[in-house]
Each structure stands twice: as structure tokens, then as C-alpha cells.
DSSP file (Angstrom, degrees, kcal/mol; ACC not computed):
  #  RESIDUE AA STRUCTURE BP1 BP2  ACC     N-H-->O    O-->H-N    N-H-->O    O-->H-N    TCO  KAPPA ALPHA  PHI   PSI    X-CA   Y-CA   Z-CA
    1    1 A X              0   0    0      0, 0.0     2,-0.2     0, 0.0     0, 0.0   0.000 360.0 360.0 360.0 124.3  225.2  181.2    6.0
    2    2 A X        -     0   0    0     14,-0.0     2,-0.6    13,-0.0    13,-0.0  -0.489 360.0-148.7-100.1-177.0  222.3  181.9    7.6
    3    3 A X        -     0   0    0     -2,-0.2    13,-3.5     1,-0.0    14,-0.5  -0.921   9.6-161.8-137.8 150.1  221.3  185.2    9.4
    4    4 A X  B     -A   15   0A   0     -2,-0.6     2,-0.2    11,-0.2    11,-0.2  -0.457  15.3-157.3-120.2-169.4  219.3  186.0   12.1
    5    5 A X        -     0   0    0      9,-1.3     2,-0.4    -2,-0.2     9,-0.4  -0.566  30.4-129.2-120.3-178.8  217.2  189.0   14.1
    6    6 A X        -     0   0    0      7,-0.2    28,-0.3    -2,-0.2     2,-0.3  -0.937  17.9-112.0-128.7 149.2  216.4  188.7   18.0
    7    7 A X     >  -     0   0    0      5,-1.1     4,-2.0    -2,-0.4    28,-0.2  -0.543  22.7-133.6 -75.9 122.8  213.5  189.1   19.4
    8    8 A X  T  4 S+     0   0    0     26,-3.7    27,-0.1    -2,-0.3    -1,-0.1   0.196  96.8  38.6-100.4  42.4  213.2  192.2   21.7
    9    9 A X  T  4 S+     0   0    0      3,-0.1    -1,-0.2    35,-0.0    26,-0.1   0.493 135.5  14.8-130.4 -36.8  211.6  190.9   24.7
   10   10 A X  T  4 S-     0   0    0      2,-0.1    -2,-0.2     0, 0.0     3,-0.1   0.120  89.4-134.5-137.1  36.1  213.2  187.4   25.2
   11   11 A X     <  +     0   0    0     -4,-2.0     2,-0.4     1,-0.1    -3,-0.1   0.722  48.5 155.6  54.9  27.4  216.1  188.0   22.7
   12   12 A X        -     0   0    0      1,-0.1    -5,-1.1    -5,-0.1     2,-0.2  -0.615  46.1-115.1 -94.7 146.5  215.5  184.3   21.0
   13   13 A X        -     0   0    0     -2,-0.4     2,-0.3    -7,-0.2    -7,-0.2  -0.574  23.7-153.1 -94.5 146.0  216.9  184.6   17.5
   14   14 A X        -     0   0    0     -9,-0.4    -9,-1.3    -2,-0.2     2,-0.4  -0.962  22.5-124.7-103.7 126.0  214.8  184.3   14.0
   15   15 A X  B >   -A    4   0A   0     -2,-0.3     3,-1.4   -11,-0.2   -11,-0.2  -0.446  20.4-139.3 -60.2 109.3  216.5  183.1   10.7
   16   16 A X  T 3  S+     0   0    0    -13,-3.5    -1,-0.2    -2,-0.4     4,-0.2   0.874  96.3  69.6 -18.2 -48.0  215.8  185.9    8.4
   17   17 A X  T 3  S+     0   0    0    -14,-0.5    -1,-0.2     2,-0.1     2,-0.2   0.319  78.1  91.9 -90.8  50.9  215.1  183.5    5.8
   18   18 A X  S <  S-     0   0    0     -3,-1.4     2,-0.6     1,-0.1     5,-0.1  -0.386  97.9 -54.6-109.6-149.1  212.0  182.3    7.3
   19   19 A X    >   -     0   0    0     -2,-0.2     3,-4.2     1,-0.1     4,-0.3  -0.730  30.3-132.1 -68.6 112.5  208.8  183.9    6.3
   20   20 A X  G >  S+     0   0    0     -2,-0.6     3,-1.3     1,-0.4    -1,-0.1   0.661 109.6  58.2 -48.8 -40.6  208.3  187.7    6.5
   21   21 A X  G 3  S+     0   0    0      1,-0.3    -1,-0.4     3,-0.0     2,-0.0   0.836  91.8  71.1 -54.4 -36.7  204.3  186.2    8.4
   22   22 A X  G <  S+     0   0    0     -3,-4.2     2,-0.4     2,-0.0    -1,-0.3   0.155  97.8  50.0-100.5  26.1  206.0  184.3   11.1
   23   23 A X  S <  S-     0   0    0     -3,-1.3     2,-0.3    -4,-0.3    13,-0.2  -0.964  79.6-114.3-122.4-161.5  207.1  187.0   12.9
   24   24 A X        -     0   0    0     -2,-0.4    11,-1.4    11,-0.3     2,-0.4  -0.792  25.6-179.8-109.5 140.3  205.9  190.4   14.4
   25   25 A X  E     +B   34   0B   0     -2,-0.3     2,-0.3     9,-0.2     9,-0.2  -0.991   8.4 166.8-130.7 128.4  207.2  193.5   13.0
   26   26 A X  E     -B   33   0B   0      7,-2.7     7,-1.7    -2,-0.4     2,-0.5  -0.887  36.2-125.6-156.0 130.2  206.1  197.0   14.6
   27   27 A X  E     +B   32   0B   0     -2,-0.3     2,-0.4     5,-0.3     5,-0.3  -0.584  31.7 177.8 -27.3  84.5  207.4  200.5   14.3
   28   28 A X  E >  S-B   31   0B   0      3,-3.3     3,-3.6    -2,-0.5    -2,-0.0  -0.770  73.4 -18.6 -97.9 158.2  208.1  202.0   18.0
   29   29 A X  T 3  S-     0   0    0     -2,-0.4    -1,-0.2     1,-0.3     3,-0.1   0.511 125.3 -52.1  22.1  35.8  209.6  205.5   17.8
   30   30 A X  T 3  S+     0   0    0      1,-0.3     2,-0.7    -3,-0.1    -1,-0.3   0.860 117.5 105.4  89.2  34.5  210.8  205.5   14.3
   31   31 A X  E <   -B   28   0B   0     -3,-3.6    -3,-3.3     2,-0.0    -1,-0.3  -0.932  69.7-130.9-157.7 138.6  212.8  202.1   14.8
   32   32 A X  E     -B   27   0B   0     -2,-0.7     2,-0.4    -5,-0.3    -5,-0.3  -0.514  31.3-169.4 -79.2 121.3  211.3  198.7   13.2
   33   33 A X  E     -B   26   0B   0     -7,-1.7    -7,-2.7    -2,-0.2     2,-0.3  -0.897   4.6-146.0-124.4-174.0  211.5  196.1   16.1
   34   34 A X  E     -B   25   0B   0     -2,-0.4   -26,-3.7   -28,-0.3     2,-0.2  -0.984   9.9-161.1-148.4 132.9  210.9  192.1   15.7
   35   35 A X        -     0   0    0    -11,-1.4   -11,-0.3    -2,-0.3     3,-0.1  -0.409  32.7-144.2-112.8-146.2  209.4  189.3   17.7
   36   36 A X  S    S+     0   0    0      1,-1.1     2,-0.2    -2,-0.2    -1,-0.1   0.428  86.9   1.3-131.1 -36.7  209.4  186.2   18.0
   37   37 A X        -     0   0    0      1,-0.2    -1,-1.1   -14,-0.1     4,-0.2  -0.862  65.8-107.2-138.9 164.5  205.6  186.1   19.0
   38   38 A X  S >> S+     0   0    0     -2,-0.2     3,-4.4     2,-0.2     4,-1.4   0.992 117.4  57.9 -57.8 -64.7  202.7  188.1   19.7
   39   39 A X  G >4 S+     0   0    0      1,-0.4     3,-2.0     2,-0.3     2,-2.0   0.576 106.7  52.4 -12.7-114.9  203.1  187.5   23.5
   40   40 A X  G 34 S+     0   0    0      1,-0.3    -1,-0.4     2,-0.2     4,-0.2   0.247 113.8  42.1 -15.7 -21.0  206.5  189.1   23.2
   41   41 A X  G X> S+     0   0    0     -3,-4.4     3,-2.0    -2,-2.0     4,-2.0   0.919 108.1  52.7 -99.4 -58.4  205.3  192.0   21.5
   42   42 A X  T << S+     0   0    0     -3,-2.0    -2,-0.2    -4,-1.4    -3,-0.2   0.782 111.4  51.2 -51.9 -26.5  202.5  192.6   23.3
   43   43 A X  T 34 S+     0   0    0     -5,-0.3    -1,-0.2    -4,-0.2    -2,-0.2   0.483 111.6  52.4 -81.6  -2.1  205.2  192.4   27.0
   44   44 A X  T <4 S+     0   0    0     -3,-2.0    -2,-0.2    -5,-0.2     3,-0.2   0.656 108.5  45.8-104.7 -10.0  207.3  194.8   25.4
   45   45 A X  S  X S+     0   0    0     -4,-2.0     4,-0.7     2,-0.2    -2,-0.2   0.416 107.4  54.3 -77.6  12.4  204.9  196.9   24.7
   46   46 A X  H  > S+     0   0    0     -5,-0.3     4,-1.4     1,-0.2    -1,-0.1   0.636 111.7  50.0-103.6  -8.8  203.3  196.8   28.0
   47   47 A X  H  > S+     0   0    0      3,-0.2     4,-1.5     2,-0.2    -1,-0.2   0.490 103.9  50.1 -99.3 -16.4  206.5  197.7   29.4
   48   48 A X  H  4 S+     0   0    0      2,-0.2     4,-0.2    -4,-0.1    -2,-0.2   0.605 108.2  59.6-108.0 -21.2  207.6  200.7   27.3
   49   49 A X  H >X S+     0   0    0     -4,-0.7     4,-3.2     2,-0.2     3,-2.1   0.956 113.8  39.4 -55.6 -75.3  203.6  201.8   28.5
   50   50 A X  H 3X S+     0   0    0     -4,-1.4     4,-1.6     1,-0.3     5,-0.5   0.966 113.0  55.7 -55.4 -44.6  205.2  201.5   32.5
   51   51 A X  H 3X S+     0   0    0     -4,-1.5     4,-0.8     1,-0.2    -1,-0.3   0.827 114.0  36.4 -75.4   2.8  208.3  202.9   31.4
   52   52 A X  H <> S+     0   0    0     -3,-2.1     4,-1.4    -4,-0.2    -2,-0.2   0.789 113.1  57.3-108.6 -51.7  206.4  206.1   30.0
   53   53 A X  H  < S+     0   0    0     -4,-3.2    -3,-0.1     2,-0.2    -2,-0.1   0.632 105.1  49.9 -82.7 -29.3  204.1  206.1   32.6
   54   54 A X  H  < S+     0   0    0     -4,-1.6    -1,-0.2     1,-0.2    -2,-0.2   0.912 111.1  50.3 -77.8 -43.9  207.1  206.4   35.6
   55   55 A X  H  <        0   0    0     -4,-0.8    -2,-0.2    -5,-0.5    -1,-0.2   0.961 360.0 360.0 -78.5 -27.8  208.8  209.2   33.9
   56   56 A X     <        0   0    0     -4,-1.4    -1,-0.3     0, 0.0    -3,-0.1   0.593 360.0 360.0 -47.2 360.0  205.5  211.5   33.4
């Protein structure tokens, strides 16, 4: 059985058992997220930037 993660900008799932390199892993606010891609990572941080930026 396999198991997967999603990717938290376009939510496309990764088999765990594929190699820890082929995807992106980064630490936001104490909580591990996962892409799929650099792209994705880089648009969900650019979004968590705007959401930070509205509430100031």
C-alpha cells in the first residue's frame, strides 16, 4: 500500500516512497510542509509574504 503527502500549493499528491530529493521540504512556523516543486514552494511562500503583509 502505498502512502502519499500533498503538496501545499496545488495539493497534487507524492508517494512517500519516492526519494526524500524529489521533493521540497521547508519548516514554516514550526510545521514541516511539502511540495511537489520548487515553483509551488516558492507561490506559497509568496502568498503567506501577502498574507502577512495585509494583516500588519
Amino acid at each position: 500500500m502505498s502512502c502519499f503527502v500533498k503538496c501545499g500549493t496545488c495539493e497534487a499528491e507524492i508517494s512517500v516512497e519516492k526519494c526524500v530529493f524529489a521533493t521540497y521540504t521547508k519548516v514554516i512556523d514550526g510545521k514541516e510542509r511539502v511540495f511537489c516543486c520548487l515553483r509551488c514552494q516558492q507561490k506559497f511562500l509568496e502568498e503567506q509574504e501577502k498574507e502577512k503583509s495585509k494583516s500588519r
